[in-house]
PDB file of the backbone (N, CA, C, O) and the ligand in Angstrom, with CONECT records:
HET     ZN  A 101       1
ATOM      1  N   UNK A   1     109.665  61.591 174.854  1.00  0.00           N
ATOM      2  CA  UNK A   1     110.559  62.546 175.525  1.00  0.00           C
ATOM      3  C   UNK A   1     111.291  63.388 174.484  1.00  0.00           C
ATOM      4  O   UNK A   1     111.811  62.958 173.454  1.00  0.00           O
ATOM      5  N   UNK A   2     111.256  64.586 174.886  1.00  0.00           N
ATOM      6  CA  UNK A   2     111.627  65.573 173.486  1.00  0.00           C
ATOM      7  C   UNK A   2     113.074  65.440 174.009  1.00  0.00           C
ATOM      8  O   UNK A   2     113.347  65.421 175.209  1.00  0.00           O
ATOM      9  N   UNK A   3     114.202  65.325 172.764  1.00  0.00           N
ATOM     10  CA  UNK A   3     115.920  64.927 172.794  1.00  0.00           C
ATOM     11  C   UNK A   3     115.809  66.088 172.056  1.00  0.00           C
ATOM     12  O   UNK A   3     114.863  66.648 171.501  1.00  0.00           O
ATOM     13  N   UNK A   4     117.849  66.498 172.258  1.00  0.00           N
ATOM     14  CA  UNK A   4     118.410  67.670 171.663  1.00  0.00           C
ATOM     15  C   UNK A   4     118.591  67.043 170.147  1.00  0.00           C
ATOM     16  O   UNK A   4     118.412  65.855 169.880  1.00  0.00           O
ATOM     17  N   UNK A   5     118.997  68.108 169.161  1.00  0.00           N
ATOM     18  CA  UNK A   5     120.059  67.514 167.831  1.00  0.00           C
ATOM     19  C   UNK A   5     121.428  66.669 168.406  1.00  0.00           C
ATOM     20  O   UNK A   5     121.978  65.643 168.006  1.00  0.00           O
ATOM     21  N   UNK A   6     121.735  67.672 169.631  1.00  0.00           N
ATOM     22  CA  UNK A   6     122.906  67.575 169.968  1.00  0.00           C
ATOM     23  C   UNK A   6     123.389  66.017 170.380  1.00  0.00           C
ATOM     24  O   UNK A   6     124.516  65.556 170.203  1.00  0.00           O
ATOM     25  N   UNK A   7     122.290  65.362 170.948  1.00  0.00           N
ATOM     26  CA  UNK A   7     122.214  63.954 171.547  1.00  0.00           C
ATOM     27  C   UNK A   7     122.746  64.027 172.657  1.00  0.00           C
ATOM     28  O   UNK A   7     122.954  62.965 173.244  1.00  0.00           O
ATOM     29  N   UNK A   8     123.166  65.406 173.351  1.00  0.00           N
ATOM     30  CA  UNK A   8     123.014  65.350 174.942  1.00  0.00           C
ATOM     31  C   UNK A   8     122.187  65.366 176.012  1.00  0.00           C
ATOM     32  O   UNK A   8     120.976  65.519 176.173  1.00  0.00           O
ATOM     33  N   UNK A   9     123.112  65.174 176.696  1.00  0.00           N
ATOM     34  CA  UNK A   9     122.068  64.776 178.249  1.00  0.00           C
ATOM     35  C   UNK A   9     121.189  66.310 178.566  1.00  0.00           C
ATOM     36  O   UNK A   9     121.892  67.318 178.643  1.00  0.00           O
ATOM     37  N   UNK A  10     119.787  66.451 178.730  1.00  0.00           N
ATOM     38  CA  UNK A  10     119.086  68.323 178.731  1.00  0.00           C
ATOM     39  C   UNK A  10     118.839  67.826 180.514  1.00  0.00           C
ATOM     40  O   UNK A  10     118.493  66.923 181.276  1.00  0.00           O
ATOM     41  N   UNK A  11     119.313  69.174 180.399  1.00  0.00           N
ATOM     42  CA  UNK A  11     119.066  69.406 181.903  1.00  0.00           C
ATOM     43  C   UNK A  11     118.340  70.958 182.066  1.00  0.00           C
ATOM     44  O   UNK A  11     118.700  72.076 181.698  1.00  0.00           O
ATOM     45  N   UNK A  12     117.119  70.445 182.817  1.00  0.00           N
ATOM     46  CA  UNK A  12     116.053  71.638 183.097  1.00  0.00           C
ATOM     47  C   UNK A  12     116.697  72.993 183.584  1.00  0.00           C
ATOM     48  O   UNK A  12     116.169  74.105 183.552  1.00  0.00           O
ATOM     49  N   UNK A  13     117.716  72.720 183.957  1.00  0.00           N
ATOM     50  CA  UNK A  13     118.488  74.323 184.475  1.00  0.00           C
ATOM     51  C   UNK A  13     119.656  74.530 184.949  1.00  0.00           C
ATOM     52  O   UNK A  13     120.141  73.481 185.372  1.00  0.00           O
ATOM     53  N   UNK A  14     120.271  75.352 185.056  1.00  0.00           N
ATOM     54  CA  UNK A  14     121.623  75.221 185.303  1.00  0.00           C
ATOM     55  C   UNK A  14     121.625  74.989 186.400  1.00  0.00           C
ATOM     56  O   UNK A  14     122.600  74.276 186.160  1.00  0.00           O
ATOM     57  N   UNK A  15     121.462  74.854 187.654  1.00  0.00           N
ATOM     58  CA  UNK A  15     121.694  74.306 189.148  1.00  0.00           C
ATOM     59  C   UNK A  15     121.668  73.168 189.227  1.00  0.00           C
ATOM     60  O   UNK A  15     122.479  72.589 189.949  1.00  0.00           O
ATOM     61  N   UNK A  16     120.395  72.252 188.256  1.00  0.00           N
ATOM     62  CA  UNK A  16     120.859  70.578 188.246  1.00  0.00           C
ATOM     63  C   UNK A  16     121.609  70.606 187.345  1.00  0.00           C
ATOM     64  O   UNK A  16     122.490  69.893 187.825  1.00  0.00           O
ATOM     65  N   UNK A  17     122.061  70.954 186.120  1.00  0.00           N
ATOM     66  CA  UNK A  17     123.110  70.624 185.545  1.00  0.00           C
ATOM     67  C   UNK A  17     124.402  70.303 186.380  1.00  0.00           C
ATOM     68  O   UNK A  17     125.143  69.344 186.597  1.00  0.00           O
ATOM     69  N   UNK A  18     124.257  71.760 186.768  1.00  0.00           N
ATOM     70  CA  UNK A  18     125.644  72.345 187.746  1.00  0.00           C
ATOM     71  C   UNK A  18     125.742  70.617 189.214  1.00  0.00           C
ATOM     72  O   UNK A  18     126.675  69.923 189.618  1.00  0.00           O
ATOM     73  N   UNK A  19     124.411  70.645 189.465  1.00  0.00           N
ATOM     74  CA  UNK A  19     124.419  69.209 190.175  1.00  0.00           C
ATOM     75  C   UNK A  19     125.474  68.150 189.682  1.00  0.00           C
ATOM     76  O   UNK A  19     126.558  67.799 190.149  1.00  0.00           O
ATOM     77  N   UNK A  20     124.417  67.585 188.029  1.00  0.00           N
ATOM     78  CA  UNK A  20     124.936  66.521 187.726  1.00  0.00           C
ATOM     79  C   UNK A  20     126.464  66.427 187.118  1.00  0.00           C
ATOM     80  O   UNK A  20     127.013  65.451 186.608  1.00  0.00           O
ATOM     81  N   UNK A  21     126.977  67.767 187.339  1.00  0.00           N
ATOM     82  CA  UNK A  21     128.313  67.487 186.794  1.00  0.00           C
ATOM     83  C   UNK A  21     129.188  66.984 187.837  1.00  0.00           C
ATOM     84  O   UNK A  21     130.170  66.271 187.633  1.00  0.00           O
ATOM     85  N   UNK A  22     128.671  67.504 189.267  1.00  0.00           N
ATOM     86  CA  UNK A  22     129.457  67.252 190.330  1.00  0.00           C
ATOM     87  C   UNK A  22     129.099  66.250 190.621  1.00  0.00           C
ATOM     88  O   UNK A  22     130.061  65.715 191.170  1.00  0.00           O
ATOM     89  N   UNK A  23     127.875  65.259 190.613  1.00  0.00           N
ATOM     90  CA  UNK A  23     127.980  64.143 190.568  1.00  0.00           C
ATOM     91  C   UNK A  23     128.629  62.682 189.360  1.00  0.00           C
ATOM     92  O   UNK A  23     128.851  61.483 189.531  1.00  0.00           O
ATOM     93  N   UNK A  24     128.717  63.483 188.361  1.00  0.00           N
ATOM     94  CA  UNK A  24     129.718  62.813 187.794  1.00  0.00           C
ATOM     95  C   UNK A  24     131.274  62.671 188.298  1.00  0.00           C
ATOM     96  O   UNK A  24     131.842  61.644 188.668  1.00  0.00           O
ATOM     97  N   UNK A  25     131.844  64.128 188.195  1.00  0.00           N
ATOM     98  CA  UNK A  25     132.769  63.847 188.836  1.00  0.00           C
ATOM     99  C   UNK A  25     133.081  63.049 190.190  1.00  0.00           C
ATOM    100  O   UNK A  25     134.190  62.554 190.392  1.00  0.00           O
ATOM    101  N   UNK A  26     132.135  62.969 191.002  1.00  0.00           N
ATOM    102  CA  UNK A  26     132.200  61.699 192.044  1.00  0.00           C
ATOM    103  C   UNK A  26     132.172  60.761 191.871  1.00  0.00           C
ATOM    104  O   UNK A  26     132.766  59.974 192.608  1.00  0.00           O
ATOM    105  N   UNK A  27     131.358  60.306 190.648  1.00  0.00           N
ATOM    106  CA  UNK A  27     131.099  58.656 190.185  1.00  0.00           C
ATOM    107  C   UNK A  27     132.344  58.089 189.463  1.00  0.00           C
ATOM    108  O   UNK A  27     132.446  56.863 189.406  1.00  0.00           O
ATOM    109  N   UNK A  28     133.381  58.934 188.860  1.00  0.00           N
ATOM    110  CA  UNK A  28     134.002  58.828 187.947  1.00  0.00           C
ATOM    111  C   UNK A  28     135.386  59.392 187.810  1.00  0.00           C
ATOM    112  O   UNK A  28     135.423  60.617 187.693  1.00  0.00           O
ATOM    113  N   UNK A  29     136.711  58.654 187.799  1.00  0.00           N
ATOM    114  CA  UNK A  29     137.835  59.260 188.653  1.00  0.00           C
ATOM    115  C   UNK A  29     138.358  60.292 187.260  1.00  0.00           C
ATOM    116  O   UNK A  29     139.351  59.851 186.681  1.00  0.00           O
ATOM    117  N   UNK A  30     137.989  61.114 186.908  1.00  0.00           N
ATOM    118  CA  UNK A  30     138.474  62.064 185.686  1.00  0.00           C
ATOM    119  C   UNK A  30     139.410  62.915 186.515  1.00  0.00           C
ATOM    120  O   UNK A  30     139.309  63.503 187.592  1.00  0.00           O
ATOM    121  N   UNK A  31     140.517  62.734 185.455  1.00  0.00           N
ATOM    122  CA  UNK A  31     141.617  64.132 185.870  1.00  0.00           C
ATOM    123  C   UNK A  31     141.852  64.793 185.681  1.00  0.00           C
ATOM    124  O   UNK A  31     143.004  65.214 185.783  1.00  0.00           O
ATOM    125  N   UNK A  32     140.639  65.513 185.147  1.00  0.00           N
ATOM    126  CA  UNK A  32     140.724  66.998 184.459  1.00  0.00           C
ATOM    127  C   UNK A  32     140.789  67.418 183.336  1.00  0.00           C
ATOM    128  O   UNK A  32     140.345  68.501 182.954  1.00  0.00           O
ATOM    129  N   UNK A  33     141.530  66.342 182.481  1.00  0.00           N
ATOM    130  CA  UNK A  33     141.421  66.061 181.302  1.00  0.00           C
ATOM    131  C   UNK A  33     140.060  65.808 180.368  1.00  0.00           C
ATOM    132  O   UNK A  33     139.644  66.388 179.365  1.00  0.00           O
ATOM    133  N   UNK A  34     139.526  64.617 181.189  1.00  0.00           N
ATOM    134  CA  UNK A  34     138.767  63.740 180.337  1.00  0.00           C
ATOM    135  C   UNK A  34     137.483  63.688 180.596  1.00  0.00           C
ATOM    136  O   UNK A  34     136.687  62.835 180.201  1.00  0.00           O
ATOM    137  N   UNK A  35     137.248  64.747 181.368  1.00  0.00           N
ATOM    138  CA  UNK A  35     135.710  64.906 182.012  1.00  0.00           C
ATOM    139  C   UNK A  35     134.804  66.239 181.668  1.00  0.00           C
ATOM    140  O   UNK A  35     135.467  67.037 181.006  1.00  0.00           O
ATOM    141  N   UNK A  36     134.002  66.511 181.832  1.00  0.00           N
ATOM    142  CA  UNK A  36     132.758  67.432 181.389  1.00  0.00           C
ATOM    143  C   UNK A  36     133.711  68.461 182.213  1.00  0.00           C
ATOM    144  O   UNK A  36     134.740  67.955 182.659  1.00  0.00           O
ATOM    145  N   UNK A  37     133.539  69.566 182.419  1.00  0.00           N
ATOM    146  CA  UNK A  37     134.247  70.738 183.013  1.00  0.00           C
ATOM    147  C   UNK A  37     133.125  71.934 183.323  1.00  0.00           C
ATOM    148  O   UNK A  37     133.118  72.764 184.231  1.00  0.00           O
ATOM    149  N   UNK A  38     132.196  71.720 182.254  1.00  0.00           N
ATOM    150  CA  UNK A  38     131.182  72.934 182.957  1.00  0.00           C
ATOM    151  C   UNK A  38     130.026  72.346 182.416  1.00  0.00           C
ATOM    152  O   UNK A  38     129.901  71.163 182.099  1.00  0.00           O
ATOM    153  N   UNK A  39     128.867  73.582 182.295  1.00  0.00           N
ATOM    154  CA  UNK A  39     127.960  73.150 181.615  1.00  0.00           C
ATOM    155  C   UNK A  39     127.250  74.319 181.070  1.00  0.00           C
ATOM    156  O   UNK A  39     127.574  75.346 181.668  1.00  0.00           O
ATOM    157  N   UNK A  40     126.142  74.553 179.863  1.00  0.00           N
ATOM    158  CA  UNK A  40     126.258  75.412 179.264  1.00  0.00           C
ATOM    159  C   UNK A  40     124.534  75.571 178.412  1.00  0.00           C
ATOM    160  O   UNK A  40     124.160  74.552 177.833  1.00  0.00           O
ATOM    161  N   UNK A  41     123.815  76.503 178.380  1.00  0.00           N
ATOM    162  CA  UNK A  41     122.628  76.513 177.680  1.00  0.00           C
ATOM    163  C   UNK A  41     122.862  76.815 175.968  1.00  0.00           C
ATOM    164  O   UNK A  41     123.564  77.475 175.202  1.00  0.00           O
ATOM    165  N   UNK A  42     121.779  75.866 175.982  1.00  0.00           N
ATOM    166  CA  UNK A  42     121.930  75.040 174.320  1.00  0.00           C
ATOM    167  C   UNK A  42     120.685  75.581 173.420  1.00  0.00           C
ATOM    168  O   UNK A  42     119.516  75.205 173.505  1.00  0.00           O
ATOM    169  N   UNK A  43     121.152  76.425 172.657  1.00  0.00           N
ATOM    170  CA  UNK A  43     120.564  77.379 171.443  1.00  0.00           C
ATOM    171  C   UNK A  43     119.249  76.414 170.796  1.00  0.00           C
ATOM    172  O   UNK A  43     118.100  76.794 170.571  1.00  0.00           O
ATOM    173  N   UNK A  44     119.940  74.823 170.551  1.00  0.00           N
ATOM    174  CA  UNK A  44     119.013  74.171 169.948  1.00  0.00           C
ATOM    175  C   UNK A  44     117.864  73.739 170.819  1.00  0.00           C
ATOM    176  O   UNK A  44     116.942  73.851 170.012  1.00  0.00           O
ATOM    177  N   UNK A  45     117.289  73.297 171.995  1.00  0.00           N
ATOM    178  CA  UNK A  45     116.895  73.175 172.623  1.00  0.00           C
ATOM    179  C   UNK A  45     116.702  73.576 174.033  1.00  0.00           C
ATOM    180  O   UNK A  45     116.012  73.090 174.929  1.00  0.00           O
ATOM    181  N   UNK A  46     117.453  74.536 173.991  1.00  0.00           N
ATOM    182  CA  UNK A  46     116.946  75.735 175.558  1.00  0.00           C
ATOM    183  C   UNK A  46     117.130  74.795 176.915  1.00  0.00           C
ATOM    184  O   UNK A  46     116.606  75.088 177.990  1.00  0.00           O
ATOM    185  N   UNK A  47     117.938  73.647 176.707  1.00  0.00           N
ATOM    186  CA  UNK A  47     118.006  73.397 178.069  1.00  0.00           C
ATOM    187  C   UNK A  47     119.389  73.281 178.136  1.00  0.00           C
ATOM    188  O   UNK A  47     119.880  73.447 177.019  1.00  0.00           O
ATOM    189  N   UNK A  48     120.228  73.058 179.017  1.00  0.00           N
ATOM    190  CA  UNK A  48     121.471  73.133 179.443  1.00  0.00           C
ATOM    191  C   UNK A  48     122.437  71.722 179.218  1.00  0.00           C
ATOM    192  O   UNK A  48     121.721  70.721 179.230  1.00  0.00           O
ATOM    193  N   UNK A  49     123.238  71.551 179.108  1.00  0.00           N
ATOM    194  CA  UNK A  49     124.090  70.687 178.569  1.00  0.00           C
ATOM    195  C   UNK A  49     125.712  70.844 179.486  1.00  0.00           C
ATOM    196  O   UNK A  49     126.368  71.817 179.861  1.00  0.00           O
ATOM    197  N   UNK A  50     125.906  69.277 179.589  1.00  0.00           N
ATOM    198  CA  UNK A  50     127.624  69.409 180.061  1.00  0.00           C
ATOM    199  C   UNK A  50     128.175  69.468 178.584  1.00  0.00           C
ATOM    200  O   UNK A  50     127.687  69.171 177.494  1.00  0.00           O
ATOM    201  N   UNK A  51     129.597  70.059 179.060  1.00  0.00           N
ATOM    202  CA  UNK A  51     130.912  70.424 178.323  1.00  0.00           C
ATOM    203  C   UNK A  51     132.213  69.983 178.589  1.00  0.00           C
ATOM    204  O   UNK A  51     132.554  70.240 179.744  1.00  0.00           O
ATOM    205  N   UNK A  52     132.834  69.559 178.093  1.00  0.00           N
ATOM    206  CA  UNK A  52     134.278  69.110 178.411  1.00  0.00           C
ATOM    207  C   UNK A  52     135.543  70.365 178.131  1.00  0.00           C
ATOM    208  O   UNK A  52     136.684  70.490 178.574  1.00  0.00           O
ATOM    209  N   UNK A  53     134.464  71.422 176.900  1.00  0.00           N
ATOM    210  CA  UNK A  53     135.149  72.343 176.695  1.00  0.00           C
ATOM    211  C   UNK A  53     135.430  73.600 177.711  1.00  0.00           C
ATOM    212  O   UNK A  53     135.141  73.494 178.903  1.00  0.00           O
ATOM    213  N   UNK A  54     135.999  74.772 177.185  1.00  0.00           N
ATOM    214  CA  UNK A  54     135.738  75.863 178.030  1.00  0.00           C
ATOM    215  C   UNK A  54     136.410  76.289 179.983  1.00  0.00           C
ATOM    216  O   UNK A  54     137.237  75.650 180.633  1.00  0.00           O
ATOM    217  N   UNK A  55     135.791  77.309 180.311  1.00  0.00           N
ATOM    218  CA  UNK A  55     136.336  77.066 181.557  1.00  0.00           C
ATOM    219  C   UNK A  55     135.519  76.605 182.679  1.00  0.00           C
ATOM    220  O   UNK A  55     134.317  76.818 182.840  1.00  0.00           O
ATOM    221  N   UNK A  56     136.501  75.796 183.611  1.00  0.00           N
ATOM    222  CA  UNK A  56     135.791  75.207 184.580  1.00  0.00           C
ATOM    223  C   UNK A  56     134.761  75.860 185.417  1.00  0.00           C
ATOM    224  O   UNK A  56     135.058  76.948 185.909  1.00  0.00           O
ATOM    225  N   UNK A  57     133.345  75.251 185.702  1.00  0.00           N
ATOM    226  CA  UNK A  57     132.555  75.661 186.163  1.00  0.00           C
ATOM    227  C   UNK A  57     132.865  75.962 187.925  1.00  0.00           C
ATOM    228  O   UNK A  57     133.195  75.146 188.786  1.00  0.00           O
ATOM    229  N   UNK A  58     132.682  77.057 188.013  1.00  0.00           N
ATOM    230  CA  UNK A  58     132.747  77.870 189.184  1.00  0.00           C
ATOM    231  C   UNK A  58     132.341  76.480 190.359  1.00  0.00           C
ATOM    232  O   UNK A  58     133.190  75.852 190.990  1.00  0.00           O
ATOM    233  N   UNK A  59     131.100  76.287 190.407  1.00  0.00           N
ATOM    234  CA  UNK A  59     131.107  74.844 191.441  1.00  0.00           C
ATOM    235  C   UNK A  59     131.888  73.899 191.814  1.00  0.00           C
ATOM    236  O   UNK A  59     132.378  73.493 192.868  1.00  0.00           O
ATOM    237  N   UNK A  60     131.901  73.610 190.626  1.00  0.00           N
ATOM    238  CA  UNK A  60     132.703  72.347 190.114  1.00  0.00           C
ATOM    239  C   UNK A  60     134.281  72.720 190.935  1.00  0.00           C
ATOM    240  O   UNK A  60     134.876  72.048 191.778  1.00  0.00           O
ATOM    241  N   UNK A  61     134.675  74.127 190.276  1.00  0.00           N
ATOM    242  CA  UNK A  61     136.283  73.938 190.993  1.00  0.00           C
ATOM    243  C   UNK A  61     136.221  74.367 192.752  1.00  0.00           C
ATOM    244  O   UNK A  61     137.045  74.316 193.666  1.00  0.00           O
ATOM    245  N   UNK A  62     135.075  74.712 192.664  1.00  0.00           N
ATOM    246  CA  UNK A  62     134.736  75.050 194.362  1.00  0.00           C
ATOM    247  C   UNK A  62     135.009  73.896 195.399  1.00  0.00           C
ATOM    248  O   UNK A  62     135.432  73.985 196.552  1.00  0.00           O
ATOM    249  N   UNK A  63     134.599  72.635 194.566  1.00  0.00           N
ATOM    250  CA  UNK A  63     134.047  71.209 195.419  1.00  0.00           C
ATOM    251  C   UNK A  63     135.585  70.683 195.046  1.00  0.00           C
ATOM    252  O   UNK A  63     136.249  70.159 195.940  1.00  0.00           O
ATOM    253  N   UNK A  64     136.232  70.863 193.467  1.00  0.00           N
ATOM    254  CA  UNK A  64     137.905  70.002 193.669  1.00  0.00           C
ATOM    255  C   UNK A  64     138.443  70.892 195.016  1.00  0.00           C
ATOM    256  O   UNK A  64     138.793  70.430 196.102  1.00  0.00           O
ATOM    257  N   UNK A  65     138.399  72.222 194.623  1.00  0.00           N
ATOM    258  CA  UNK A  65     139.495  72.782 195.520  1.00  0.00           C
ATOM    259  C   UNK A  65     139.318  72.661 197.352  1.00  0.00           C
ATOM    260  O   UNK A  65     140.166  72.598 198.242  1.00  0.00           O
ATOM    261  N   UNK A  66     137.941  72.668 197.377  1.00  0.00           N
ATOM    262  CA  UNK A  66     137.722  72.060 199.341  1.00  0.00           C
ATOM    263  C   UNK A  66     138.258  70.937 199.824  1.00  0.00           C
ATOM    264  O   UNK A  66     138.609  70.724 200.984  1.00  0.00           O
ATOM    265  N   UNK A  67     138.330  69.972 198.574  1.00  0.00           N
ATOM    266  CA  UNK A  67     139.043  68.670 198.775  1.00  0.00           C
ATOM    267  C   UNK A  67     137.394  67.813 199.004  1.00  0.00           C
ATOM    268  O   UNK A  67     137.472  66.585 199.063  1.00  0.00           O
ATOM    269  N   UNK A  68     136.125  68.371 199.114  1.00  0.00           N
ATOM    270  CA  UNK A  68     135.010  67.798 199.095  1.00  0.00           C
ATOM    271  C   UNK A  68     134.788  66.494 198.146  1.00  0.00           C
ATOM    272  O   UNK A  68     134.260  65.413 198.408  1.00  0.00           O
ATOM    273  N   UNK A  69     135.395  66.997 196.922  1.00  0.00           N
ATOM    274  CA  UNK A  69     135.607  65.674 195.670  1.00  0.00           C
ATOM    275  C   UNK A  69     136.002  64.578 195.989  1.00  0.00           C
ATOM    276  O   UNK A  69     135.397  63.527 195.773  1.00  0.00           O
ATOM    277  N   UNK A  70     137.353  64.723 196.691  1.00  0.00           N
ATOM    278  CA  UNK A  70     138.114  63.667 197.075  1.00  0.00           C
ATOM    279  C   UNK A  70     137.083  62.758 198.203  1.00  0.00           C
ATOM    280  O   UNK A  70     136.877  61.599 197.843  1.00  0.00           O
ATOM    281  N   UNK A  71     136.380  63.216 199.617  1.00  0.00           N
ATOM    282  CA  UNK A  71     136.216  63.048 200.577  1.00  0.00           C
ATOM    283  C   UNK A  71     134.807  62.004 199.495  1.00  0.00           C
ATOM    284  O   UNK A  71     134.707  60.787 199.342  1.00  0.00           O
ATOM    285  N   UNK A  72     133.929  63.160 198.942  1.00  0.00           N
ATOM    286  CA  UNK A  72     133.030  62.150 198.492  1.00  0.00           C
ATOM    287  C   UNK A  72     133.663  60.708 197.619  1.00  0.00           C
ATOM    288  O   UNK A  72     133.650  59.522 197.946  1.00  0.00           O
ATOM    289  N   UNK A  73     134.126  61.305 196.557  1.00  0.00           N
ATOM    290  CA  UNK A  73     134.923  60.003 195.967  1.00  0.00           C
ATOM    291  C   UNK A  73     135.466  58.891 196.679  1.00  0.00           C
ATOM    292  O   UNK A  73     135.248  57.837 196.081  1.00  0.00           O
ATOM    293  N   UNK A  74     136.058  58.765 197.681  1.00  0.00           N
ATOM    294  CA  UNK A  74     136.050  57.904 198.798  1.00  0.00           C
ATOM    295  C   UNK A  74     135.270  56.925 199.260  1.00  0.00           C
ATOM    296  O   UNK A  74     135.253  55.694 199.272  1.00  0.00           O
ATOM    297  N   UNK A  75     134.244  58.363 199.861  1.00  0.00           N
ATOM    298  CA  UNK A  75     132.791  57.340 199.853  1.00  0.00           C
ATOM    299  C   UNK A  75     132.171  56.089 199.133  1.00  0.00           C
ATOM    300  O   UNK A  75     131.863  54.926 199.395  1.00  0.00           O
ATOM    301  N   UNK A  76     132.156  57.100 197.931  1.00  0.00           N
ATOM    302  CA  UNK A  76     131.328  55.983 197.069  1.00  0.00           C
ATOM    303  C   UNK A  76     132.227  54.905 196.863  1.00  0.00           C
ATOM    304  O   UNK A  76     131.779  53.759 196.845  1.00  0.00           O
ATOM    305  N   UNK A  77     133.433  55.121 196.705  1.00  0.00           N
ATOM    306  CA  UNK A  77     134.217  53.854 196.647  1.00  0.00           C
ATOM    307  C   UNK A  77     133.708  52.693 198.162  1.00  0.00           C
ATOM    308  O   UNK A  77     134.265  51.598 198.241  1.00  0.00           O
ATOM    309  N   UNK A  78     133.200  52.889 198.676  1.00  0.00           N
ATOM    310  CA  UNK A  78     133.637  52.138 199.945  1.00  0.00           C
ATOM    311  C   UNK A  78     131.562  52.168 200.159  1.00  0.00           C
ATOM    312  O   UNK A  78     130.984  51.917 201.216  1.00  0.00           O
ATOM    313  N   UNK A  79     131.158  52.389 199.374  1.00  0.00           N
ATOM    314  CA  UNK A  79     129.999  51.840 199.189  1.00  0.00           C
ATOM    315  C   UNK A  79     130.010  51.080 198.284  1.00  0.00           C
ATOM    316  O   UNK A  79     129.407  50.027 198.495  1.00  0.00           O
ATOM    317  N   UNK A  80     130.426  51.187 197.425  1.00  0.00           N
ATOM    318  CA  UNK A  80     130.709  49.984 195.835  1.00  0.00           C
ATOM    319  C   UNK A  80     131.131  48.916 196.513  1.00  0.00           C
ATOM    320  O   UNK A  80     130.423  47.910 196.459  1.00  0.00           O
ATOM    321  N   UNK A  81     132.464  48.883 197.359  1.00  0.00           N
ATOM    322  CA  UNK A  81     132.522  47.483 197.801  1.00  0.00           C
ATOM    323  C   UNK A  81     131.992  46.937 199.320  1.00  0.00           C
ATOM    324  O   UNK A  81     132.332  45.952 199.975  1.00  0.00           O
ATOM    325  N   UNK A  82     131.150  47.862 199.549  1.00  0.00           N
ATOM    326  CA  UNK A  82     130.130  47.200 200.859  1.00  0.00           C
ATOM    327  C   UNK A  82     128.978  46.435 199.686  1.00  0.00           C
ATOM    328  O   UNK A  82     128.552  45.326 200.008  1.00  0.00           O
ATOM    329  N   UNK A  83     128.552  46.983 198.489  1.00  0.00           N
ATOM    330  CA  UNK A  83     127.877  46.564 197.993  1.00  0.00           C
ATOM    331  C   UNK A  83     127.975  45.457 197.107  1.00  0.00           C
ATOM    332  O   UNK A  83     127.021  44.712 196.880  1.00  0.00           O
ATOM    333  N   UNK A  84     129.254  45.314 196.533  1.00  0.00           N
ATOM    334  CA  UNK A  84     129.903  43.505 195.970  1.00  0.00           C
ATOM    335  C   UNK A  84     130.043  43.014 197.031  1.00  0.00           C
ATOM    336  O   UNK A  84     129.666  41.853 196.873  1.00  0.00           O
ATOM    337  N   UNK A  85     130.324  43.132 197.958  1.00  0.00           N
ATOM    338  CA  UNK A  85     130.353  42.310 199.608  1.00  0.00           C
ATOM    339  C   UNK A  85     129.157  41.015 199.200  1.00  0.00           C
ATOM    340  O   UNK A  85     129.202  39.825 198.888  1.00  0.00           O
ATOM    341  N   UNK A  86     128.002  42.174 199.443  1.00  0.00           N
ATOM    342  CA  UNK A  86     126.970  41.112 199.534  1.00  0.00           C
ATOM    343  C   UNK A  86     126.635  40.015 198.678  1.00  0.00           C
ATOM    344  O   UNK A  86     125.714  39.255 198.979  1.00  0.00           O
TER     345      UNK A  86
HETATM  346 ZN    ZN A 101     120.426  71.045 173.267  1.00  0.00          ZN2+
END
């Protein structure tokens, strides 16, 4: 599997990038601080990369600001512990 210099995660294009950032932020209670914030195409390897730097990706603040984040974040919480249940 061809890897960046960078040793980040390559993502085939910016729409799954743009995906997997919003699924991070669901998996993962970041407060804005401490989390990827956008994502960005990478000179060394031509595929796209998250960022913690820079400004927040247009999606990304689309899904905090609907309150969609929250509603999913929820979720998965309450699948995590249907799933230690068992
Ligand atoms: Zn790269």
């Amino acid at each position: 599997m061809v890897t960046c210099a960078s040793n980040k995660k390559m993502f085939p294009s910016e729409s799954i990038a743009e995906e997997a950032l919003i699924s991070a932020w669901t998996a993962y209670d970041y407060t804005g601080k401490n989390g990827p914030v956008g994502v960005y195409l990478c000179d060394i390897c031509g595929s796209y990369h998250l960022t913690s730097k820079g400004p927040t990706n247009k999606r990304l603040a689309d899904f905090i600001a609907s309150g969609e984040l929250r509603r999913n974040a929820e979720a998965s919480r309450w699948l995590d512990k249907l799933k230690k249940r068992k």
